[in-house]
C-alpha positions in Angstrom: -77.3 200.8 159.5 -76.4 198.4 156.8 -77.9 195.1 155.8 -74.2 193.5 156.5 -74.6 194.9 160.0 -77.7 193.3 161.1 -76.9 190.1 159.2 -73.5 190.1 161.8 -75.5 190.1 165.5 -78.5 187.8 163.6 -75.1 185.1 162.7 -73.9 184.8 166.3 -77.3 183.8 168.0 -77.5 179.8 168.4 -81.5 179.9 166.9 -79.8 181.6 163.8 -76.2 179.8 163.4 -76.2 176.9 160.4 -78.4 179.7 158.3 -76.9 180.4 154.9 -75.2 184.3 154.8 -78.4 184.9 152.0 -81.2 183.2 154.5 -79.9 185.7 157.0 -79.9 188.5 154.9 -83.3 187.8 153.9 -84.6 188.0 157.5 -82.3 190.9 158.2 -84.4 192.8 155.1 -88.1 191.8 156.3 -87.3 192.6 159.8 -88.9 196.3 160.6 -85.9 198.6 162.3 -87.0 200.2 165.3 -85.3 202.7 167.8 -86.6 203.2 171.3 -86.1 206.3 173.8 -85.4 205.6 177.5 -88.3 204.8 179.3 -90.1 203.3 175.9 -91.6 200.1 176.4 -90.7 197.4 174.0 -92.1 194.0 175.5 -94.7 193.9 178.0 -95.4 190.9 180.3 -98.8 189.0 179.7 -98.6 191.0 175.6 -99.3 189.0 172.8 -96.4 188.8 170.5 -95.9 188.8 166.7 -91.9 189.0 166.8 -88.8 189.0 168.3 -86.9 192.2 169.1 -83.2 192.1 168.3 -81.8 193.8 170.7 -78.7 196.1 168.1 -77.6 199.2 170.4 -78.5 200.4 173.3 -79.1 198.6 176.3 -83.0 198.0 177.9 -83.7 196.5 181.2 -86.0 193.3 182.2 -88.6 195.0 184.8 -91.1 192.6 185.2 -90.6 188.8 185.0 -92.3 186.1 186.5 -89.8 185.1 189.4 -87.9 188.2 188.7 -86.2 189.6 191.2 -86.7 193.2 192.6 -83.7 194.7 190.9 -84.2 195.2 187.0 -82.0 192.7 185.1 -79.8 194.5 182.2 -80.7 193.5 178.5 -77.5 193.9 176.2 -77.2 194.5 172.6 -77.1 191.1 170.9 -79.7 189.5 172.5 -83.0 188.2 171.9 -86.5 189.0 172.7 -89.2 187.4 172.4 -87.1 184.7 170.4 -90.9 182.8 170.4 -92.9 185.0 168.6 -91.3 184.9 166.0 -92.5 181.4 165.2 -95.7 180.6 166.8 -98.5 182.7 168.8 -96.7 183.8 171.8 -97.2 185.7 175.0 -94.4 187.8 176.1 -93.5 186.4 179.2 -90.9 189.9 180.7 -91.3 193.6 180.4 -88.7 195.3 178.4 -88.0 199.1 178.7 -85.0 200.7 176.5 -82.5 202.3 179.8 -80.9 204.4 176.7 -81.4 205.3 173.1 -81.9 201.2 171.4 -82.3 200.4 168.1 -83.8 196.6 167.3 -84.4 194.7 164.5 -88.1 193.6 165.0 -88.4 190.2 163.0 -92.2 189.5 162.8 -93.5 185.8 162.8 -95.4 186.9 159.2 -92.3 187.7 157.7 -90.3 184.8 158.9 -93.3 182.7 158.0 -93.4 183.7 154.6 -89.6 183.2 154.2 -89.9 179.8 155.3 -92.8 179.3 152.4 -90.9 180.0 150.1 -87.6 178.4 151.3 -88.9 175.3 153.3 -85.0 174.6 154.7 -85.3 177.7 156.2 -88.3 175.7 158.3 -86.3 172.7 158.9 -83.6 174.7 160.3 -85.8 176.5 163.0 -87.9 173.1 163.9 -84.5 171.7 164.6 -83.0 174.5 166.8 -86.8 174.2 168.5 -85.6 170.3 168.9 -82.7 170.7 170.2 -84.1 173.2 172.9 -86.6 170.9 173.9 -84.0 168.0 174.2 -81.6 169.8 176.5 -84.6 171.2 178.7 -85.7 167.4 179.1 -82.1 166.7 179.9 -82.2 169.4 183.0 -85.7 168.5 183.8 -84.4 164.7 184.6 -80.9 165.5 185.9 -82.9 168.5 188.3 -85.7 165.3 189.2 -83.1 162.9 189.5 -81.1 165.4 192.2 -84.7 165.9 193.5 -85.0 162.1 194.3 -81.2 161.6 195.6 -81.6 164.8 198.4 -85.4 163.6 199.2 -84.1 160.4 200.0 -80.8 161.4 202.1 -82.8 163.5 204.3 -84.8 159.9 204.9 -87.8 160.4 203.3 -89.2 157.3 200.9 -91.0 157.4 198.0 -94.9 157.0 200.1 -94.2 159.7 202.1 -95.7 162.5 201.1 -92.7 165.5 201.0 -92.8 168.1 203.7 -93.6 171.3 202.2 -90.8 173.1 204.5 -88.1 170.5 203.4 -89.2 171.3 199.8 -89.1 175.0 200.3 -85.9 174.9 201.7 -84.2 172.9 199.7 -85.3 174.0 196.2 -86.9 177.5 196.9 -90.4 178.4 196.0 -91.2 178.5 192.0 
């Protein structure tokens, strides 16, 4: 597979989009090509990761998650594995198995690290991404405590009494 054809799937994933064509060809080149049989295991839960696993053909299965459900949850070419071990010392949080013949574009955090050495925008761009993650999950976390508060209080409970665990369960499920 061409260079232009792993630069393509790289371009449409939001932690890539704003990257210069050349920045994504350069990670594109440093990434290691890998191809999977069925049954191959490509991420396993609890694993400590060095990279993310492009996901280019084929289609692999999430098999073990935490909160996962029973039935295996289908992983589609164009996505992203292990999108945080790519940039900092990660544990891989899912097990990954390829269902068919996959091929992925594995880009190691050493690689990426190196790239953003030499081409410190390449840094800013990914710190900014990580940002903007971080400021949408704070948005959910205080619209989902906000909810919280609202439903605790309509089913007449104040703020010094201490939640029943059943109305808790019930209402929000057990995480």
């Amino acid at each position: 597979m061409t260079t232009d054809n792993l630069v393509a799937p790289l371009s449409r994933l939001p932690i890539f989009a704003g990257l210069k064509p050349s920045q994504l060809t350069q990670i594109a080149q440093a990434a290691e090509r890998l191809r999977y049989w069925p049954g191959d295991v490509i991420t396993k839960a609890g694993q400590t990761g060095d990279g993310a696993y492009l996901i280019v053909s084929g289609t692999a299965q999430r098999v073990a998650a935490p909160g996962a459900t029973a039935t295996p949850e289908n992983v589609a070419p164009s996505s992203l594995v292990g999108e945080m071990a790519m940039l900092i010392e990660y544990e891989y949080t899912s097990t990954i198995v390829a269902r068919d013949r996959v091929f992925c574009l594995k880009i190691l955090r050493s690689a990426l690290h190196a790239q953003m050495l030499a081409d410190p925008s390449i840094a800013q761009h990914f710190h900014d991404r990580v940002t903007e993650q971080l400021v949408r999950t704070a948005e959910e976390l205080r619209r989902i405590d906000k909810d919280f508060a609202k439903d605790f209080a309509a089913h007449g409970f104040g703020a010094s009494q201490p939640a029943p665990a059943k109305f808790v369960a019930a209402t929000y499920g057990r995480h």
